[in-house]
MDAnalysis code that builds the backbone (N, CA, C; Angstrom):
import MDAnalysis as mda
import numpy as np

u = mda.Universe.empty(381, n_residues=127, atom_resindex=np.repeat(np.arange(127), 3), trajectory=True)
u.add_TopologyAttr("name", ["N", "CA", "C"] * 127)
u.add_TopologyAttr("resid", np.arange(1, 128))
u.add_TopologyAttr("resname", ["UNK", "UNK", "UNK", "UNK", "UNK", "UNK", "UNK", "UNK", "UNK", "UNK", "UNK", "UNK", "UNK", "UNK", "UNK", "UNK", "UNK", "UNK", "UNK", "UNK", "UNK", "UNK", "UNK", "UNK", "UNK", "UNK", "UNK", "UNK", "UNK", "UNK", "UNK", "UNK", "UNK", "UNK", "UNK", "UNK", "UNK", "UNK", "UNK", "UNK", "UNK", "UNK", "UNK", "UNK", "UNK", "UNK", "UNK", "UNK", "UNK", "UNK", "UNK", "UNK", "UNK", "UNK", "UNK", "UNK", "UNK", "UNK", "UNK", "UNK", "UNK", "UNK", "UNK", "UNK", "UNK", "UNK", "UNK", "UNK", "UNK", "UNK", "UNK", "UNK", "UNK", "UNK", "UNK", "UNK", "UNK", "UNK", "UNK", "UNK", "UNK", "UNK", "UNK", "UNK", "UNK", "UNK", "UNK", "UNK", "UNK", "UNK", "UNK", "UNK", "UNK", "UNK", "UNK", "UNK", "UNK", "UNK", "UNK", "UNK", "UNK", "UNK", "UNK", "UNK", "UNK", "UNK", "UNK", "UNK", "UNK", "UNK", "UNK", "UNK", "UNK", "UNK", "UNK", "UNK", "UNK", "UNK", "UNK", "UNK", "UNK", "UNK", "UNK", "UNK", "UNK", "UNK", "UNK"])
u.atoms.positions = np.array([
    [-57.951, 1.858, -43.836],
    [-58.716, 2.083, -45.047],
    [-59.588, 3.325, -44.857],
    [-59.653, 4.187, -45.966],
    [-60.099, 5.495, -45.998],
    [-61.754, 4.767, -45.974],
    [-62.814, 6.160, -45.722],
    [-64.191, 5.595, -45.983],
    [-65.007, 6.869, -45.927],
    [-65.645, 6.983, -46.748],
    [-66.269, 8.488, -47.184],
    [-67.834, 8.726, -46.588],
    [-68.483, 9.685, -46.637],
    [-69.597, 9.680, -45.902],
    [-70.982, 9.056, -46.565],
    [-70.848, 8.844, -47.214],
    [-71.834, 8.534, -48.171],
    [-73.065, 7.041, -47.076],
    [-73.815, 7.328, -47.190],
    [-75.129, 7.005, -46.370],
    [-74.983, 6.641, -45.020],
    [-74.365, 7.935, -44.339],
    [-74.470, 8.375, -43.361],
    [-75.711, 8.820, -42.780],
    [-76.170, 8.204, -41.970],
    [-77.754, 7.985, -41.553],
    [-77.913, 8.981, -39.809],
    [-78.765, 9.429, -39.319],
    [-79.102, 9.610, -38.118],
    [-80.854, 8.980, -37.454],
    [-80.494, 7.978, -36.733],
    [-81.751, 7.609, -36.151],
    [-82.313, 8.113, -35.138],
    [-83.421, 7.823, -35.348],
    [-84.173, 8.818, -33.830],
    [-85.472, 7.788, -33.309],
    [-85.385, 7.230, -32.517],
    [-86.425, 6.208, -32.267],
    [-86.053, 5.102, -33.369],
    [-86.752, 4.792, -33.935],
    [-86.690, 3.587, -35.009],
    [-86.575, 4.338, -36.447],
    [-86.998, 5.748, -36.729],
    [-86.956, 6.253, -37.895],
    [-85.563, 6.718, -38.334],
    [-85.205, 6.847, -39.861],
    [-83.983, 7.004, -40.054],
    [-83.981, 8.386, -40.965],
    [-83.034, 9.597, -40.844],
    [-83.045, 10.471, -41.338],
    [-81.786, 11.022, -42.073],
    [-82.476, 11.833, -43.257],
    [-81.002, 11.374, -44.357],
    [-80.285, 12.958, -43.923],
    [-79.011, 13.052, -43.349],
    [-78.646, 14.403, -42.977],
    [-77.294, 15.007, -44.328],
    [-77.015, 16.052, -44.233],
    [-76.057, 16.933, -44.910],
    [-74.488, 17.121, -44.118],
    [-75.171, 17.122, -42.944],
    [-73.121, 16.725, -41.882],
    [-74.112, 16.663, -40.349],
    [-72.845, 16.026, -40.109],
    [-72.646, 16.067, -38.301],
    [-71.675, 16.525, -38.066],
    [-71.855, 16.542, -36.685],
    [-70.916, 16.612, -35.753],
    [-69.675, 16.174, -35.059],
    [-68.811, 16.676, -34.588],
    [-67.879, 15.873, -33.263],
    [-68.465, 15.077, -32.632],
    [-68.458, 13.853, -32.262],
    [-69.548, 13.363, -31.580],
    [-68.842, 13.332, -30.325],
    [-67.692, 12.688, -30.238],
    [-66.829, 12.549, -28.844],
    [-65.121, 13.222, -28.928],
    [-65.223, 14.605, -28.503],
    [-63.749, 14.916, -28.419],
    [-62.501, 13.930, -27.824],
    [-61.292, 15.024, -27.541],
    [-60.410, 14.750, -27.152],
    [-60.701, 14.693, -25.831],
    [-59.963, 14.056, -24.844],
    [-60.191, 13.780, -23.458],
    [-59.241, 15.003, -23.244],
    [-59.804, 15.930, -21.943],
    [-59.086, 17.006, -21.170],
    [-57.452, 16.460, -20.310],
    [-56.652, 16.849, -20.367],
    [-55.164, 16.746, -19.727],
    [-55.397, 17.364, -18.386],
    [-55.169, 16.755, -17.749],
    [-55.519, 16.606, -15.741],
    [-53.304, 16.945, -15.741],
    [-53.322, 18.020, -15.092],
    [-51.617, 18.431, -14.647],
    [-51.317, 17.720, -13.574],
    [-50.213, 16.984, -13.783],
    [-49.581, 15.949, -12.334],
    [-48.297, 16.464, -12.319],
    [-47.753, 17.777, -12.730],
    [-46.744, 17.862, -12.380],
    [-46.553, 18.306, -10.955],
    [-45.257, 18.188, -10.830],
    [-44.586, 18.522, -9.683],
    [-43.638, 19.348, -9.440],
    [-42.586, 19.900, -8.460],
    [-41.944, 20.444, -8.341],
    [-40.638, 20.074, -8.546],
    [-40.635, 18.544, -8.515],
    [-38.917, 17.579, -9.076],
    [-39.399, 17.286, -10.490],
    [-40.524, 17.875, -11.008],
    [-40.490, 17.346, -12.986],
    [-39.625, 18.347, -13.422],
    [-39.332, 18.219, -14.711],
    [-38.323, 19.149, -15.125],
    [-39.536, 19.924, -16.111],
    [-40.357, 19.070, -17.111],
    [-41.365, 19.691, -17.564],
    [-42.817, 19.299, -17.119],
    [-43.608, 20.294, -17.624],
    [-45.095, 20.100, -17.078],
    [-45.190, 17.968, -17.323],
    [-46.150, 17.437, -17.277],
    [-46.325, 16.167, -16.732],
    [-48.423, 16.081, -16.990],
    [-48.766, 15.081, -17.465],
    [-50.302, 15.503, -17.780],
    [-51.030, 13.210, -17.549],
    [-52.445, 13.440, -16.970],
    [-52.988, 12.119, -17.481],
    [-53.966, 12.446, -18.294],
    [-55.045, 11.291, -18.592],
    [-55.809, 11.883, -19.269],
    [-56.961, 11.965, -18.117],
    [-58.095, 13.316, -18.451],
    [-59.191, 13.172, -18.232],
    [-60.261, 12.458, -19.031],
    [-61.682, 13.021, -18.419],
    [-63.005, 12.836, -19.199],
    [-62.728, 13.445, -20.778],
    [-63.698, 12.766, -21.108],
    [-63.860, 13.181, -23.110],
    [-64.336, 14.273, -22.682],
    [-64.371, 15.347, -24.248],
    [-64.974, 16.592, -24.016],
    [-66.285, 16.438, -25.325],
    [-67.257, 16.864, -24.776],
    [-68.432, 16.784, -25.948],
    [-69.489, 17.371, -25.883],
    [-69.487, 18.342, -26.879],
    [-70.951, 19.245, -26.965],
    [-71.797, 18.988, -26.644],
    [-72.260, 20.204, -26.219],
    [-73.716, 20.299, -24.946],
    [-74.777, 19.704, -25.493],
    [-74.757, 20.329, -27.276],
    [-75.923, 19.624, -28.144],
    [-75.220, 19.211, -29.323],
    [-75.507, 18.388, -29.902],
    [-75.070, 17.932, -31.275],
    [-76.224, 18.257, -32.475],
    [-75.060, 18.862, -33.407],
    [-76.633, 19.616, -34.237],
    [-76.080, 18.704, -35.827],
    [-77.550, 18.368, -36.599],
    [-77.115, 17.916, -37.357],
    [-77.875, 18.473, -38.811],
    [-77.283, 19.124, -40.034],
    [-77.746, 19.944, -40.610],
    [-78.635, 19.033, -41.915],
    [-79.975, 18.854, -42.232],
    [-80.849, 18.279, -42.698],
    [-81.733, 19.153, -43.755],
    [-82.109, 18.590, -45.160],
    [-83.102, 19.651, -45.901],
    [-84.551, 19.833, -45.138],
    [-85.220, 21.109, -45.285],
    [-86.198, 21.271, -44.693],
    [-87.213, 20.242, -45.006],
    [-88.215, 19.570, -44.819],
    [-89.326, 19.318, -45.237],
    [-90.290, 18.643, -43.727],
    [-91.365, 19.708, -44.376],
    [-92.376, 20.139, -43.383],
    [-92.972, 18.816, -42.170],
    [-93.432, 17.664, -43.340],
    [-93.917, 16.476, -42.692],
    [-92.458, 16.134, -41.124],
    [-91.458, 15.577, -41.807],
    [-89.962, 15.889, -40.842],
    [-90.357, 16.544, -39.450],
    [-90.361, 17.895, -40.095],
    [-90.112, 18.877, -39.335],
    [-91.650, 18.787, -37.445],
    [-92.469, 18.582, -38.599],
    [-93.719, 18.132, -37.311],
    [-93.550, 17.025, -36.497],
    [-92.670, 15.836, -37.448],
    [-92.470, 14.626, -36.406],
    [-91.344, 15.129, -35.540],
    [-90.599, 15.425, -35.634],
    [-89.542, 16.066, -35.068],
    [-89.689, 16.889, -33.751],
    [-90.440, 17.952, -34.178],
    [-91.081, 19.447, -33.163],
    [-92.137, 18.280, -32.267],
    [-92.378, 17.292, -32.332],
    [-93.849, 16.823, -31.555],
    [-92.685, 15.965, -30.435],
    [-91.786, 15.392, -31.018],
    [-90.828, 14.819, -29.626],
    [-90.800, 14.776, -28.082],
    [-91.181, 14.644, -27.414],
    [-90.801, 14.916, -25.706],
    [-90.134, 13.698, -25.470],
    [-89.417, 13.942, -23.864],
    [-88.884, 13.223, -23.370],
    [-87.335, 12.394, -24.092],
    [-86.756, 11.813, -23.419],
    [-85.427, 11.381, -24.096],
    [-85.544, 10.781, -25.691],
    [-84.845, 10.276, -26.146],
    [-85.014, 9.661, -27.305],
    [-83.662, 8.695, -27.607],
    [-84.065, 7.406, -28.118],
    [-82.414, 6.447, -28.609],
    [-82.357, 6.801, -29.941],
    [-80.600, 7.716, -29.580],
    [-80.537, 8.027, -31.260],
    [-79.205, 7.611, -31.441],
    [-79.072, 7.372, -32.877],
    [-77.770, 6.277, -33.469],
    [-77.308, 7.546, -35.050],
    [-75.843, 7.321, -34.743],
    [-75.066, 7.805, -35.866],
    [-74.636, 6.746, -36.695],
    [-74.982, 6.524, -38.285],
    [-74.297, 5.021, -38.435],
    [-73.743, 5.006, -39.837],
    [-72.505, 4.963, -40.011],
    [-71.573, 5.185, -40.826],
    [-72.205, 3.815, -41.785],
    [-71.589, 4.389, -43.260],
    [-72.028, 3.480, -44.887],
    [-71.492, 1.927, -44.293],
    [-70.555, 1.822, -43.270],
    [-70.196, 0.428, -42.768],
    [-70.614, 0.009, -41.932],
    [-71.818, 0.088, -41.238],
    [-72.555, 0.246, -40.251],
    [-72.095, 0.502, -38.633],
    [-70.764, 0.617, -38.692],
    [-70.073, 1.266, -37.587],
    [-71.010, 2.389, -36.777],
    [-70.834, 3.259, -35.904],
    [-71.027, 4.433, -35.472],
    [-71.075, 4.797, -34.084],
    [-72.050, 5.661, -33.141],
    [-72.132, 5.801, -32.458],
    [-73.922, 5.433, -31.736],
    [-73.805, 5.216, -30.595],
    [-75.586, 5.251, -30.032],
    [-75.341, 5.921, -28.623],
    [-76.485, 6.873, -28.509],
    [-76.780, 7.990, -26.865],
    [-78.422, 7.794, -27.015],
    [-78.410, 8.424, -25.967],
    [-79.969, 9.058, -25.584],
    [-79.868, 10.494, -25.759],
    [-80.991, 11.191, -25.892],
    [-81.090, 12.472, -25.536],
    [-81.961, 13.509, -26.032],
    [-82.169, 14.305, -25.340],
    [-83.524, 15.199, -25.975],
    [-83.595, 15.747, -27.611],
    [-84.486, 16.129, -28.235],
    [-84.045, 16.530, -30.005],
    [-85.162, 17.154, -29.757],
    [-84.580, 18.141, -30.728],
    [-85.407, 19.497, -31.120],
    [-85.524, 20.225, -32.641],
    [-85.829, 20.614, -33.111],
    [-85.601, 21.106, -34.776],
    [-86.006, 22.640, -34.846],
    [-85.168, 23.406, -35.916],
    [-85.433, 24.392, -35.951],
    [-84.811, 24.726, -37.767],
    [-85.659, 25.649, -38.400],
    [-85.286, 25.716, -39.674],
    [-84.159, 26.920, -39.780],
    [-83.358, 27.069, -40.632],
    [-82.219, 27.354, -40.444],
    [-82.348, 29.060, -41.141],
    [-81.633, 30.063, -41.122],
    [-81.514, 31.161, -42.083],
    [-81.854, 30.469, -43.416],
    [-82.560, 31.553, -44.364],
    [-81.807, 31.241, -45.813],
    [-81.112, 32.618, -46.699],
    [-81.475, 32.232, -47.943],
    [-81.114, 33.164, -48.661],
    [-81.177, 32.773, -50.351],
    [-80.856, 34.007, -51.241],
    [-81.625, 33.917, -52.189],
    [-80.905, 32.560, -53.206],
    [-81.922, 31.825, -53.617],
    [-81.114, 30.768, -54.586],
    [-80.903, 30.020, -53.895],
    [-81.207, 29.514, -52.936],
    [-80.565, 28.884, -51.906],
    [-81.692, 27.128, -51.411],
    [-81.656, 26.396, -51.072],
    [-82.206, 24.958, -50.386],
    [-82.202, 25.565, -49.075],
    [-83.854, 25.554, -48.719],
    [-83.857, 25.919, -47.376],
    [-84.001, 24.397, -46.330],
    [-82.885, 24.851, -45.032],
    [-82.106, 23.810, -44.320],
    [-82.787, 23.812, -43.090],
    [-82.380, 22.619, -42.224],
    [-83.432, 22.702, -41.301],
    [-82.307, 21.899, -40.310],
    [-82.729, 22.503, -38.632],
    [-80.926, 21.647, -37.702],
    [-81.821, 20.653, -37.259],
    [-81.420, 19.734, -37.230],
    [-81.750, 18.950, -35.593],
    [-80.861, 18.290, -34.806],
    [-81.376, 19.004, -33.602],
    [-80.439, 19.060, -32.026],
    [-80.784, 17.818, -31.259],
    [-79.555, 17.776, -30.750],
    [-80.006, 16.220, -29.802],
    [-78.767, 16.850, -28.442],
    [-79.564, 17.225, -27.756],
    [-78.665, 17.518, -26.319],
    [-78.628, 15.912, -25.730],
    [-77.456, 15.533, -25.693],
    [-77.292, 13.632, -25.184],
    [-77.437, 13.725, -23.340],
    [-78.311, 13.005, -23.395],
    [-78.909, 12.483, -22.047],
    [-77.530, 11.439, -21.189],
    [-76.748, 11.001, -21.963],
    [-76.114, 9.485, -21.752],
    [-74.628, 9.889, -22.774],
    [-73.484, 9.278, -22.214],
    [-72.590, 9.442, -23.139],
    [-72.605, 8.164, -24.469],
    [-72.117, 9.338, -25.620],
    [-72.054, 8.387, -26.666],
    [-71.726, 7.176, -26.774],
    [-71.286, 5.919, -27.349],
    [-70.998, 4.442, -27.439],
    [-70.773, 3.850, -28.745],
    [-69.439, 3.852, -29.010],
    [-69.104, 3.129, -30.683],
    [-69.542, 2.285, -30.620],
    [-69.787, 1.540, -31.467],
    [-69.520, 0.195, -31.853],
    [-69.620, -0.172, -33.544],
    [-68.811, -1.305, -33.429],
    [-68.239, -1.812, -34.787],
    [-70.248, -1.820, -35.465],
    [-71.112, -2.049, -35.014],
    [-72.249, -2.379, -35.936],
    [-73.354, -1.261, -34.960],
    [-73.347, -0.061, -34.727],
    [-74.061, 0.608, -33.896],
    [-75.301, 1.097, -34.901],
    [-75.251, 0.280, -36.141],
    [-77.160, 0.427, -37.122],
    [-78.010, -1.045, -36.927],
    [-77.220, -2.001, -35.924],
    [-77.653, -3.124, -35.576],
    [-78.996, -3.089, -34.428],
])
């Protein structure tokens, strides 16, 4: 069953923030070569997942946000959590920064979460 993004949430501590997109959260796993010299073709297992250094997630500016955000230290438990409450949960540092603009334009604001811990689905990860 298809399922669209619609209140797609990002948590950060206990607070919940309404974003514009994410990210990849967990790539494809890297291909480790086991071939040999009696294969006829190359030969592969899988490795580790591959996953960005930081995960940035693109959010409207607003100022109050932006101070809780910038005041952050130390790790943080943050949760991705799909309209079915599916998603993902990591740790990891977050940072904010307001984005270019331009004329006519909704000025945008990122926030970064470099993950401390690898990501973790689960069927109810807004639980």
């Amino acid at each position: 069953m298809a399922m669209n993004t619609y209140n797609t949430k990002l948590s950060i501590g206990t607070k919940e923030y309404a974003i514009k997109d994410f990210p990849s959260i967990l790539g494809a796993r890297s291909a480790l070569e086991t071939t040999t010299l009696s294969d006829d073709a190359q030969t592969y297992i899988p490795g580790i997942r591959r996953q960005s250094d930081t995960f940035a997630f693109v959010t409207n500016y607003d100022s109050t946000v932006y101070g809780e955000l910038d005041k952050l230290t130390g790790v943080q438990e943050c949760k991705l959590t799909f309209g079915d409450g599916s998603g993902y949960s990591w740790s990891g540092m977050v940072s904010v920064s307001v984005n270019e603009g331009s004329v006519d334009a909704v000025i945008e604001m990122t926030i970064s979460v470099t993950p401390s811990t690898v990501p973790v689905w689960s069927a109810s990860a807004g639980a």
